[in-house]
N, C-alpha and C positions, 0 to 999 in steps of 0.2 A: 695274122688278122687281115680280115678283109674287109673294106669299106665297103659303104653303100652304093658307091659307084664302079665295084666293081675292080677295086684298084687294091694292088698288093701291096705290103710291109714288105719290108726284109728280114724280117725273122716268116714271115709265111712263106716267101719264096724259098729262103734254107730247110726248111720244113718240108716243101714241096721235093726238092731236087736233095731232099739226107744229106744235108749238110748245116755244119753246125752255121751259128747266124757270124761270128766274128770270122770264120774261116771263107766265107761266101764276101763279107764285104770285102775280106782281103780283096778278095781276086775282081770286084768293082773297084776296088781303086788301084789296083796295079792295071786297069784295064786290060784284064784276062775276061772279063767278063763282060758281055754288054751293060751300059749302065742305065739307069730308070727313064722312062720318060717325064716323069715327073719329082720335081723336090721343090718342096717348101720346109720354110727353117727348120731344121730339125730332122727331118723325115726325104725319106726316100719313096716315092711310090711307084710302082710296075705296074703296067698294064697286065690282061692274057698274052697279047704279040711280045711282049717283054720277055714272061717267062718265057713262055716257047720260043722264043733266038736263047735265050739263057740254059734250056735244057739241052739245046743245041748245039751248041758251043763246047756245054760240058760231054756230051755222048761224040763230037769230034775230038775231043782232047781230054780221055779218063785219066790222065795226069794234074790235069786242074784239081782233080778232086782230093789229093795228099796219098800218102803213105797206105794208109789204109786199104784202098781201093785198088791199088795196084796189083797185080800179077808181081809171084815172086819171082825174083832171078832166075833165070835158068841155073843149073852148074855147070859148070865147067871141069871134065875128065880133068 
């Protein structure tokens, strides 16, 4: 969801960057992830400059993203 001001949820930001919404706040509050500029009670809200350091962050480090996204192991002879 996105306000009138322009300002993102975090389930639209998970949304944005394919990631499910409880897996994404994980990594805001292990601070993996940059966190909102904004929150009032309840709520988390992102700017645009929000996502994009947040998209950025994850395309420096596709491990943030889980299991899923990974490349498989190599084998080993």
């Amino acid at each position: 969801m996105t306000t009138e001001k322009g300002l993102y949820t975090s389930g639209a930001v998970a949304a944005r960057v394919s990631m499910s919404r409880a897996c994404f706040l994980y990594l805001v509050e292990r601070g993996d992830s940059p966190a909102p500029t904004f929150q009032v009670p309840g709520r988390r809200l992102f700017t645009e400059a929000d996502v994009l350091r947040i998209e950025a962050a994850l395309a420096a480090n596709p491990d943030l993203r889980g299991t899923s996204e990974r490349e498989p192991p190599s084998e080993s002879p």
